[in-house]
C-alpha positions as CSV (number, residue, x, y, z in Angstrom):
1,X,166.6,48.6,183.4
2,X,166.9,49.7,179.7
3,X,168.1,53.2,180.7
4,X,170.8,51.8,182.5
5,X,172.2,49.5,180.3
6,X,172.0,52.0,177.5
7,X,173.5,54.8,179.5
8,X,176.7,53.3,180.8
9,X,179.7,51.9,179.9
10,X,179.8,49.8,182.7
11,X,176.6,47.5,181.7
12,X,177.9,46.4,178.5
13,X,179.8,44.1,179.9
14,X,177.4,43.4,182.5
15,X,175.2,42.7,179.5
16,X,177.6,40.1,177.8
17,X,177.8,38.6,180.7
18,X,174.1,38.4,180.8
19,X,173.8,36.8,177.9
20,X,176.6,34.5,178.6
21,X,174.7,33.3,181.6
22,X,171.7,32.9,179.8
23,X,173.6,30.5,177.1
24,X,175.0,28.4,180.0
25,X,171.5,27.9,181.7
26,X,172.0,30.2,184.9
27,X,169.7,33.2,184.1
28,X,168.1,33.1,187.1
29,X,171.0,33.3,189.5
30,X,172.6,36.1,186.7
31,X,169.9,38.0,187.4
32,X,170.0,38.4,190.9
33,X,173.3,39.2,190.5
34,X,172.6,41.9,187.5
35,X,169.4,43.4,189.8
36,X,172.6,44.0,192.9
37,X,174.3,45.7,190.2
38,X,171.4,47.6,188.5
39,X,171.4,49.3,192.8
40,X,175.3,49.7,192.7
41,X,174.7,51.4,189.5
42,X,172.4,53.7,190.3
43,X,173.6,54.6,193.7
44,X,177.6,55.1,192.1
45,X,175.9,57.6,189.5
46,X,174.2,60.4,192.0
47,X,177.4,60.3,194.2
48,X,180.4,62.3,194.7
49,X,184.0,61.4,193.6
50,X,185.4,62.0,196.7
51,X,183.1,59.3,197.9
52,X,183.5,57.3,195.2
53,X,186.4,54.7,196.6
54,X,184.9,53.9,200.1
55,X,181.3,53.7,198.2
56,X,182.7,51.2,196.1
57,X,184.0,49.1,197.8
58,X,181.3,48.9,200.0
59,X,179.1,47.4,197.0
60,X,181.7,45.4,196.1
61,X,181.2,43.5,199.4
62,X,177.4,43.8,198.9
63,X,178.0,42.1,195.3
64,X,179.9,39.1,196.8
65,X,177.8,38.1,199.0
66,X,175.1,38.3,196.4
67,X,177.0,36.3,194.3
68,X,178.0,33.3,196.8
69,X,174.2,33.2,197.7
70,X,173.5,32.9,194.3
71,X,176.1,30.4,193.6
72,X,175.4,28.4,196.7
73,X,171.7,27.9,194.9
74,X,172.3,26.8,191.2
75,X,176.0,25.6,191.7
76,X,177.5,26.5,188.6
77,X,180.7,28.2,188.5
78,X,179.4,30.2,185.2
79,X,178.0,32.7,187.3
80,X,181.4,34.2,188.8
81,X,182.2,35.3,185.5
82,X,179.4,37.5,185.5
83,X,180.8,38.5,188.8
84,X,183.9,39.5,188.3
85,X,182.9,41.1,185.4
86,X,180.9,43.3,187.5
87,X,183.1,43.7,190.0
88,X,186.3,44.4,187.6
89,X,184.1,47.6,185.8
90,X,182.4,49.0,189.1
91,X,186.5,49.4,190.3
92,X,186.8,51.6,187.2
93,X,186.8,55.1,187.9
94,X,185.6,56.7,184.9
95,X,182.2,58.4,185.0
96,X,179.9,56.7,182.9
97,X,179.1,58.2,179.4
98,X,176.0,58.7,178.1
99,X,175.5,58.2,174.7
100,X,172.9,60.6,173.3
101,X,171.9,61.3,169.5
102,X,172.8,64.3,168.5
103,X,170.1,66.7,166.7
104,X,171.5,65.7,163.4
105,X,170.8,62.2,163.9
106,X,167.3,63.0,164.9
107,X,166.3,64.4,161.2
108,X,168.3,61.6,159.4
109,X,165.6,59.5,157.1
110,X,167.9,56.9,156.0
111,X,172.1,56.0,155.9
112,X,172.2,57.5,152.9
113,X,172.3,61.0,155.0
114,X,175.5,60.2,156.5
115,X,179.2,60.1,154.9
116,X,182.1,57.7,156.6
117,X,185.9,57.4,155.7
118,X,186.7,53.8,154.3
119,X,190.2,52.4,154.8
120,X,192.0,54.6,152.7
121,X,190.5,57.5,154.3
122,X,188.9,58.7,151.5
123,X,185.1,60.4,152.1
124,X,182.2,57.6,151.1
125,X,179.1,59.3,151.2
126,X,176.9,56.2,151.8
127,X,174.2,57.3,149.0
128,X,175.9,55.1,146.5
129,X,174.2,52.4,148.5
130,X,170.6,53.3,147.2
131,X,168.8,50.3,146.1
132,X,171.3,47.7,147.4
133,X,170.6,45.7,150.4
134,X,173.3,46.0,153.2
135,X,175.1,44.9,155.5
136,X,176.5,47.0,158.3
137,X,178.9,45.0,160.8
138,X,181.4,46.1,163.4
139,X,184.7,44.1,163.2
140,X,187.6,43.2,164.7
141,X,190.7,41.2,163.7
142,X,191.8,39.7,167.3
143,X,188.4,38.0,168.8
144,X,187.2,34.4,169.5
145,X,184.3,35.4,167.0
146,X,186.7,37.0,164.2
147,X,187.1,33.5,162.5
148,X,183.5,32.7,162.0
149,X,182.2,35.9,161.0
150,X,184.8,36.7,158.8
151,X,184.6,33.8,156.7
152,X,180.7,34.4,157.1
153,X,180.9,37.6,155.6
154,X,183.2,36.3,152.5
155,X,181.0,33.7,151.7
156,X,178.0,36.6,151.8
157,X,179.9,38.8,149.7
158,X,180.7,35.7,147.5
159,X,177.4,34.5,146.4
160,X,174.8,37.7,146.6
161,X,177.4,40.4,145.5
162,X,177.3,40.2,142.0
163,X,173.6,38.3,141.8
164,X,171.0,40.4,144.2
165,X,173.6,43.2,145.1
166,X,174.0,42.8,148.4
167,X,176.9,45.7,149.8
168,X,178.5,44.4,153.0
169,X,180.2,47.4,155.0
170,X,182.6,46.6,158.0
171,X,183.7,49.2,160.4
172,X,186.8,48.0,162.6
173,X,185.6,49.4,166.0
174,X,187.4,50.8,169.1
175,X,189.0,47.4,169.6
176,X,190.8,46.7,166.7
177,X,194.4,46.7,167.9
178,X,196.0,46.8,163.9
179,X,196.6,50.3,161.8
180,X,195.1,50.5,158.2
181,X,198.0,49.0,156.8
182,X,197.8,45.8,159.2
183,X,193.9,45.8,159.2
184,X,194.3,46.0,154.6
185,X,196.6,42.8,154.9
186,X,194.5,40.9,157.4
187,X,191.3,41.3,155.6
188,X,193.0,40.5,151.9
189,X,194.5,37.3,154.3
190,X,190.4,36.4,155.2
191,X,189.5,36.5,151.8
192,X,187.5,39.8,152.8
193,X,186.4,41.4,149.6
194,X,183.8,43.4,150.7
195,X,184.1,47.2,151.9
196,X,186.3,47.8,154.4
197,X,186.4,51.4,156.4
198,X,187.9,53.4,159.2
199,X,188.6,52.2,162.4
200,X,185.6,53.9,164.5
201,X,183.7,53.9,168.0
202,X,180.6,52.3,168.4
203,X,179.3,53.4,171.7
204,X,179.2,56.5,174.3
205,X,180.6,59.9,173.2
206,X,183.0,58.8,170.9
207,X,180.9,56.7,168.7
208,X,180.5,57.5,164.5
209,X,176.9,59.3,164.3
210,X,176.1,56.4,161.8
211,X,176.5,53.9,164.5
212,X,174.2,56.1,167.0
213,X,172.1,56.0,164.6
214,X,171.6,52.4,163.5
215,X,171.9,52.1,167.4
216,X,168.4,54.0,167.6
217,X,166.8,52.4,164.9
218,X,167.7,48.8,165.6
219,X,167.6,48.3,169.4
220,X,169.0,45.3,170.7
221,X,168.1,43.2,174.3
222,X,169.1,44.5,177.7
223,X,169.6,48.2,175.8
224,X,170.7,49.8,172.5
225,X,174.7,50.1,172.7
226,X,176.5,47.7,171.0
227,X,177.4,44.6,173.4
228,X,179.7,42.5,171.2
229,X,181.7,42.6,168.2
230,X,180.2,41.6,164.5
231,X,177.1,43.0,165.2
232,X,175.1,42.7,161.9
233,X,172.4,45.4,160.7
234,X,171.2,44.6,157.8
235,X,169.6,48.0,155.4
236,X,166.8,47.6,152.7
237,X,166.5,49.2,149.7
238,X,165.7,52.7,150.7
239,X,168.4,52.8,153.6
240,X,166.6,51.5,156.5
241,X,167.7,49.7,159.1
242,X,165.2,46.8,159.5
243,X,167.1,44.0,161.3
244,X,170.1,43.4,163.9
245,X,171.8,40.3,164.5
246,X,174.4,39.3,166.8
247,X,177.8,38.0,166.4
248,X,176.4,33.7,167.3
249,X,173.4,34.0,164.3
250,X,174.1,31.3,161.3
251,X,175.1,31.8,157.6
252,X,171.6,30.4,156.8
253,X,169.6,32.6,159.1
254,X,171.2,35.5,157.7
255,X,170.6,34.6,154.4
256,X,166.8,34.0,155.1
257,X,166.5,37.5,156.9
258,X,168.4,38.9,153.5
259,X,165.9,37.3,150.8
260,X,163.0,39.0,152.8
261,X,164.9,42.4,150.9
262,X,166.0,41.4,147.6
């Protein structure tokens, strides 16, 4: 189930929903539902677009009825998110992308072989990070989560800057609806200190080799890709990913997992 989930664009938001489900206690009736669309999945890869539409649409009708079985059975209305979120992506008509590591990534040893824009534009070859603990997030201004984690981060920045070093480094991804100028002014409006760089892609053909690359490093559940926004990889010394946390983990925890690398 990996393979799928890491291979399509489709499943990422068949994995939020997942994960949703499993939050609001209806894993097992997700599931079922996720295991129809794992089949859907499979079957809508090998055929062709000619026969996409009617193929379609004939899962779809599969998927429902999966769905009101499974909804008959735990009785929580939860689980038709996860529907329609299934249902809403297998309507799509793009072909799914698949996200593979280029050679250079393969030979990478650390971050410090890779080089990213920041917000200015300007080249930031991320070797000036050697010996600093970091921080390596994906954000976005306009998000349920952006409040949180954004005021998470500035405390971070805050209190372990200046003592232990810590570097925090947040990437806008493919999301982010603002142009530098707005996304400058927002952060300086969050208190956001910490380096800020170029809006980038996170997942599928389009994503920034550093991202594929903490991506196969730092796996996460249900598949590698990047399911949600502030997704949190935190670097030793010597430019190793060693830990990934998602967007829901506490200031504290974070903290805990950082004084492991001080």
């Amino acid at each position: 189930m990996s393979n799928i989930f890491q291979h399509t664009k489709h499943s990422m938001v068949l994995g939020a929903s997942f994960r949703q489900a499993q939050e609001s206690n209806t894993l097992k009736s997700a599931t079922e539902i996720l295991s129809t669309c794992f089949e859907i999945h499979n079957r809508i890869r090998v055929i062709d677009n000619a026969d996409k539409d009617s193929t379609i649409n004939y899962f779809k009708a599969t998927l429902r009825r999966r769905v009101r079985v499974c909804s008959n059975k735990c009785g929580r209305l939860q689980i038709f998110g996860t529907a329609f979120c299934a249902l809403r992506h297998l309507s799509t008509r793009t072909a799914p992308v698949v996200a593979a590591a280029p050679e250079d990534l393969k030979n990478a040893s650390s971050i410090y072989d890779f080089t990213v824009r920041d917000i200015n534009e300007q080249d930031v070859p991320l070797e000036k990070y050697r010996n600093h603990v970091a921080s390596i997030v994906n954000v976005v201004s306009k998000c349920g989560l952006t409040v949180t984690n954004y005021k998470g981060l500035a405390e971070l920045h805050d209190i372990y800057a200046e003592s232990k070093g810590l570097r925090i480094l947040a990437f806008p991804c493919n999301q982010e609806p603002r142009n530098s100028e707005e996304r400058v002014c927002f952060a300086r409006s969050k208190n956001a200190k910490f380096g800020m760089f170029e809006k980038i892609g996170v997942n599928g053909n389009n994503a920034h080799p550093l991202w594929k690359y903490l991506e196969h490093k730092k796996g996460g559940t249900l598949g590698d890709f990047i399911k949600w926004n502030f997704i949190n990889f935190i670097i030793d010394r010597s430019g190793q990913p060693v830990e990934r946390h998602g967007p829901s983990v506490g200031l504290s925890k974070l903290v805990s997992s950082f004084e492991k690398y001080w």
